[in-house]
NUTI-712816 format. One record per atom (N, C-alpha, C): residue in one letter; z negated, x, y negated. Coordinates in steps of 0.02 Angstrom, whole numbers, plus 50000, padded with zeros to 5 digits. Layout:
N
AZXY...
//
This chain:
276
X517644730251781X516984733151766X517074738051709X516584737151660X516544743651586X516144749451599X516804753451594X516344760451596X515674762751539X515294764851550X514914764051479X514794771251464X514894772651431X514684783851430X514074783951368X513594787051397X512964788551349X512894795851339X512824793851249X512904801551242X512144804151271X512304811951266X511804815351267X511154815251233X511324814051165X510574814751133X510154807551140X510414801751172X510374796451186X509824798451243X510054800651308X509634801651364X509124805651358X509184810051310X508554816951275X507954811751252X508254806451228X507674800151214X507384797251228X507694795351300X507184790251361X506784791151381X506444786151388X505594786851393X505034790951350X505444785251284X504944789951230X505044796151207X505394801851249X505414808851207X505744808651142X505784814051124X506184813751071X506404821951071X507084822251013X507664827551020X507044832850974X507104840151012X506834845250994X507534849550966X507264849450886X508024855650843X507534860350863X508294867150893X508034875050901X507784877350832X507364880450866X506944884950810X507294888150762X506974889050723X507284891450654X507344900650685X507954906550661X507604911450676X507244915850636X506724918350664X506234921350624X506434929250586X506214927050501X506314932850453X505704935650423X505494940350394X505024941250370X504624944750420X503984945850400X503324947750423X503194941350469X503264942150539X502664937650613X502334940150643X501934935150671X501434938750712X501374933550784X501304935050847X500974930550899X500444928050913X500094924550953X499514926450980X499344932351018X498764937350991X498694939951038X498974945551022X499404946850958X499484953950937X498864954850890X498924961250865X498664965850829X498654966150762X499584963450753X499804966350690X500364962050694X500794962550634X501404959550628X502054964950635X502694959850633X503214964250652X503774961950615X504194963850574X504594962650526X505324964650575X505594954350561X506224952450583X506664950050521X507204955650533X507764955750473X508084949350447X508574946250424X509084941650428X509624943050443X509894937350451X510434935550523X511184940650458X511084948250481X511754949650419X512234946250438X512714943450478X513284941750491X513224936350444X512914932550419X512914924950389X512914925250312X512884933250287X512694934550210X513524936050182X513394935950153X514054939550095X513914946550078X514234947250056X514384956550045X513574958649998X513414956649961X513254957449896X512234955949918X512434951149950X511664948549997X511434951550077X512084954850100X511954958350141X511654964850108X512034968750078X511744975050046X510984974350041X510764968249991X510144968849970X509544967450031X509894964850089X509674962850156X509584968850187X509874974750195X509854981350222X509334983350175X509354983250108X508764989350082X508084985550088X508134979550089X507264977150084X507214978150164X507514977150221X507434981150282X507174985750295X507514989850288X507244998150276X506654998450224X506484994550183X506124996850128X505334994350184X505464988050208X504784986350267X504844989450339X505174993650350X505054995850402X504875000750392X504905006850331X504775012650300X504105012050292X503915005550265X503295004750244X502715003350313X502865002450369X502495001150416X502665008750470X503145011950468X503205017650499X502715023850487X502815023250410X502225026950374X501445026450367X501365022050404X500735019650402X500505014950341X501085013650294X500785009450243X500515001850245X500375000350303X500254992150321X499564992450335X499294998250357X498594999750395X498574995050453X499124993950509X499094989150560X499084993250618X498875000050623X498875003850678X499225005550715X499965007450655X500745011650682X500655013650619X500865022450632X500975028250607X501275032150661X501945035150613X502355037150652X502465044150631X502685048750676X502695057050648X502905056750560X502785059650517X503155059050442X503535063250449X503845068050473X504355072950477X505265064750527X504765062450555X505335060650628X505395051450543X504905050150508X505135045350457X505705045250422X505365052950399X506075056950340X506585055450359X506615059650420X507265059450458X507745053450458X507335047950482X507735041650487X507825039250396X507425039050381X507595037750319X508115042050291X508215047750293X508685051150254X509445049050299X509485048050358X509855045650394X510195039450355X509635033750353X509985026350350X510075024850261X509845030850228X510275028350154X510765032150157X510835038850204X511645039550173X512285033950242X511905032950258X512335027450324X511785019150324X512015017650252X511615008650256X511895005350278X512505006350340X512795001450377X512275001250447X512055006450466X511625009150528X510815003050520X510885001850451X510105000250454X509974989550475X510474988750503X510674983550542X510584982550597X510984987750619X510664990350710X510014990750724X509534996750682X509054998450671X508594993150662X508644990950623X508004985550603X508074977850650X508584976150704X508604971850735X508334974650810X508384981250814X508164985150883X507324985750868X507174988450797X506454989350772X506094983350777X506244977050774X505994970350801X505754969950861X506204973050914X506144970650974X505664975351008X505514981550962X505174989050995X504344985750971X504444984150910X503824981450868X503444975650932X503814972550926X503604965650986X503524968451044X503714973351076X503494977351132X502804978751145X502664981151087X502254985851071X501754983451047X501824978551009X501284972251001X501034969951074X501414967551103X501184965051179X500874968951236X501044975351201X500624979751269X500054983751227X500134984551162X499434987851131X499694997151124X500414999851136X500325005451136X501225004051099X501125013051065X501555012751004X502045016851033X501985020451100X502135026351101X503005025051118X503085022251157X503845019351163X504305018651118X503955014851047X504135011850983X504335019950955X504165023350960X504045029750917X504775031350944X504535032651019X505025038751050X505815033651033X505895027651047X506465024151002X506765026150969X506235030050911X506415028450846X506625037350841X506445040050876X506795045450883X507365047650896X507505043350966X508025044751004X508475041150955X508295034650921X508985033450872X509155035950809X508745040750792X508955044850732X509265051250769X509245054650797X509585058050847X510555054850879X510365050350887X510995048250910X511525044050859X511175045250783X511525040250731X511875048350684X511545054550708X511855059650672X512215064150709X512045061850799X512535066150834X513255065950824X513455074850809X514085075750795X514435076850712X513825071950664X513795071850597X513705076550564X513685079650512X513375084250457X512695080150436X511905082350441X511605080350408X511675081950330X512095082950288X512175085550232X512775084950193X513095083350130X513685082450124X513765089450102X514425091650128X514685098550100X514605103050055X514595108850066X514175111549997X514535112349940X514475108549885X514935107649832X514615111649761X513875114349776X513605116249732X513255123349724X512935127249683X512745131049670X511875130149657X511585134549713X510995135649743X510725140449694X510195140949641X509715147149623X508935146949634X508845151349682X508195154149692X507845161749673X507155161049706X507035167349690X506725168649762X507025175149796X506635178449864X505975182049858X505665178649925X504935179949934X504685185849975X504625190649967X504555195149992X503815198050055X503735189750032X502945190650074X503135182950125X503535181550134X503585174650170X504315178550213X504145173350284X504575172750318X505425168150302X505455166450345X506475163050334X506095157150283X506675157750218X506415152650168X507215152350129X507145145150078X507665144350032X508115141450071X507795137950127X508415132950177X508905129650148X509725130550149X510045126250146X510565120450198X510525115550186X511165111250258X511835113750224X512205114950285X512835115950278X513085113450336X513795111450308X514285108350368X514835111550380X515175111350437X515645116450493X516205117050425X516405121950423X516805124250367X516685124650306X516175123650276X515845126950224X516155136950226X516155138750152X516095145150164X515655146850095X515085151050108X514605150250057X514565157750056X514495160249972X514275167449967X513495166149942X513245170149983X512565171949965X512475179349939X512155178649884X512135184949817X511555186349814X511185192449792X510455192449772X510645199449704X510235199249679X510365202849604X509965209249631X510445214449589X510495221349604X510045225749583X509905223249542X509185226649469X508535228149501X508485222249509X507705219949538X507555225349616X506775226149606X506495232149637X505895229949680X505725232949736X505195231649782X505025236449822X504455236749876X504355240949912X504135235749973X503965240950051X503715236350109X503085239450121X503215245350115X502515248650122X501885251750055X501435250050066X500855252650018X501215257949974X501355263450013X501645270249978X502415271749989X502695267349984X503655266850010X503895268949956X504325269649963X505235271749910X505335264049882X505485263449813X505515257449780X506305255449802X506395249249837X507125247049872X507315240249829X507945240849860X508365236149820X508755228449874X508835224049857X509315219649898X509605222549963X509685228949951X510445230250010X509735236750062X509085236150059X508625237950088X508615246850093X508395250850129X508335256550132X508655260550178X509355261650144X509865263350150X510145268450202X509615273250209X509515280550236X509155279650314X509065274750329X509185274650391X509085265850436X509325265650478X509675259050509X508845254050533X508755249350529X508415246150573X508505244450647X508005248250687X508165247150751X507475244950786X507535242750841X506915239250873X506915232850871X506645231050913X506675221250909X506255217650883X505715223150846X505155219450801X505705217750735X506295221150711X506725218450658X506945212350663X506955205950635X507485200950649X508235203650648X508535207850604X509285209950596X508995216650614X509515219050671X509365225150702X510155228150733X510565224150689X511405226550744X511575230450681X512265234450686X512605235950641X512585233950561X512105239050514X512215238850460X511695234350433X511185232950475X510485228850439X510125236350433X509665235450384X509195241250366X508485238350338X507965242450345X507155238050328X507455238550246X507105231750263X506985227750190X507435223850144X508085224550178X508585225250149X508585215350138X508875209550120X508845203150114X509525202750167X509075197150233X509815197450266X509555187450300X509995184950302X510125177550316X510125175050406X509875167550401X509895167850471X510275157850472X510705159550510X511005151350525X510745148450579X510385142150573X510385137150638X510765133050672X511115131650711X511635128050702X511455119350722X511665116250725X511465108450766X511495109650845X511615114650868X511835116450924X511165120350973X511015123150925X510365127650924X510515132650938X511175137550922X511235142750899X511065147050841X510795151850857X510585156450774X511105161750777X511335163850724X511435169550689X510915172350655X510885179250661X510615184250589X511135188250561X511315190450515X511515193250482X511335196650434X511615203850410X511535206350363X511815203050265X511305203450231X511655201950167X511675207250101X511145208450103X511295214150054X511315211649975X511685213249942X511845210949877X512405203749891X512705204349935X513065200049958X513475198950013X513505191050042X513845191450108X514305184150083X514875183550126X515325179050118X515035173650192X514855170150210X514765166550231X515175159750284X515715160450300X516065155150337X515615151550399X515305142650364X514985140450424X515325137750511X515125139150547X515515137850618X515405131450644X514795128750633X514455121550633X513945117250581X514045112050600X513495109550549X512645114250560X512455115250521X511685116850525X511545120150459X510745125150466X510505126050406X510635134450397X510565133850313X510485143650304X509915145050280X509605151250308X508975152250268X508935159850264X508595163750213X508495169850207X507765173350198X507755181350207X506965183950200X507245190650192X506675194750185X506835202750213X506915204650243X507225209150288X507275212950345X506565215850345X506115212350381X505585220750377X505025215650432X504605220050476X503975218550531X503395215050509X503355217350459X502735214150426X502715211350356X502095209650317X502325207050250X501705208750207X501055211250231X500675210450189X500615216850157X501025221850151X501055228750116X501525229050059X501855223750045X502375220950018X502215221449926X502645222049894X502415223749835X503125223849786X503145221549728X503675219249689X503515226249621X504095227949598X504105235249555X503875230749482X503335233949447X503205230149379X503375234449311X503875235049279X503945237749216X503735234649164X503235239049128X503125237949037X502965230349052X502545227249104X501885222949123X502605217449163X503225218449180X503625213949182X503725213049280X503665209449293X503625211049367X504605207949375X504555211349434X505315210449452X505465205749520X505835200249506X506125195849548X506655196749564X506945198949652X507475196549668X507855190149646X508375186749625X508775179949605X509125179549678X509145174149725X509605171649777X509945167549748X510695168249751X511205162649739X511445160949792X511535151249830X512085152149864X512455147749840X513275150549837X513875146649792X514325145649851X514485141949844X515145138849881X515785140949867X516275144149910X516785151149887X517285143249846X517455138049832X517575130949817X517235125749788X516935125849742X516715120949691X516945115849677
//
């Protein structure tokens, strides 16, 4: 007796059917029945070459930026502060935007199917959060910062810094101001003759004084420092986070800059990196 062996795609045939090829997988802008809107599915990176992958990551990001932001008008808009974020995230890390935009498919299609965004969002949070935990949002400070201090604004002139940074922050010596309507005209290093105390001061420990320009660190941690600066402070950062500076003083609207021969006078903030 002959054994007879039938292939497979042979029996897929009987009785008339015929062989169904798997679906192609889907790139571009789709949509279902029954959504709203469309949802942008990346290509397959593993299958590209170096050179076609790259350009595969930025037109990614470039349509998902564009629908995060509300630029599709398909009824997702996403915080613009929590956009930035990811965006500033996935160009300095365009290996991340792989992960991202194959997870953003599946949040999109979620979210299509139930009519609410809010999941999609909080996603997109929690993975910009967890793509910089531990990271420097910032590359090291290699450069030299010039501003001018505001004497009527709160913590301003933010810079990122990362854990071992050591940054001098300077403010120029010349330049003249007052806090009060009828005050003593003060300088950078504030009013000298007696200490700031009370907890209406932000810097109120050892050697802060009203008015004086003194700095405050955030850390990634959510630790602050204040500190005194004066004409100048040396700076060694402890963690990644930001620096920002103001006056020592309670209030701001009595505030007033010294004007000579019609020339009004600006504090200069430098911050330099003790390493260039």
């Amino acid at each position: 007796m002959r054994r007879v062996i039938i292939a497979a795609s042979l029996i897929a045939g009987c009785g008339g059917g015929k062989t169904v090829a798997p679906a192609a997988p889907l790139v571009g802008w789709h949509s279902n029945e029954g959504w709203a809107g469309e949802c942008y599915y990346p290509m397959d990176y593993a299958s590209l070459g170096p050179g076609d992958r790259r350009v595969a990551r930025q037109t990614a990001l470039q349509e998902m930026m564009s629908q995060w932001s509300g630029g599709r008008s398909d009824g997702v808009t996403f915080d613009a502060k929590l956009v930035e974020n990811m965006e500033t995230v996935l160009l300095g890390t365009p290996e991340h935007i792989e992960t991202v935009s194959v997870g953003n498919a599946e949040q999109c299609a979620q979210a299509r199917s139930s009519g609410a965004t809010s999941a999609w969002e909080s996603w997109l949070s929690g993975m910009t959060n967890s793509l910089v935990e531990g990271q420097c949002r910032t590359a090291p400070m290699r450069y030299t910062l010039f501003d001018y201090l505001n004497i009527g604004a709160d913590w301003h002139i933010p810079v990122g810094v990362c854990e071992g940074d050591e940054v001098i922050i300077t403010a120029t010596e010349s330049d003249q101001y007052r806090i009060t309507t009828d005050g003593a005209w003060i300088k950078a290093d504030g009013d000298t003759s007696k200490p700031a105390v009370g907890p209406d001061y932000p810097c109120n420990i050892e050697g802060c004084y009203p008015g004086q320009v003194i700095m405050r660190f955030t850390g990634d941690s959510g630790i602050v420092s204040i500190l005194p600066v004066g004409f100048e402070r040396v700076y060694r950062v402890p963690e990644h986070g930001t620096i920002e500076v103001r006056i020592n003083d309670t209030s701001f609207y009595d505030n007033s800059w010294k004007v000579e021969k019609g020339i009004e006078h600006h504090t200069a903030i430098t911050y330099k990196p003790t390493q260039e």
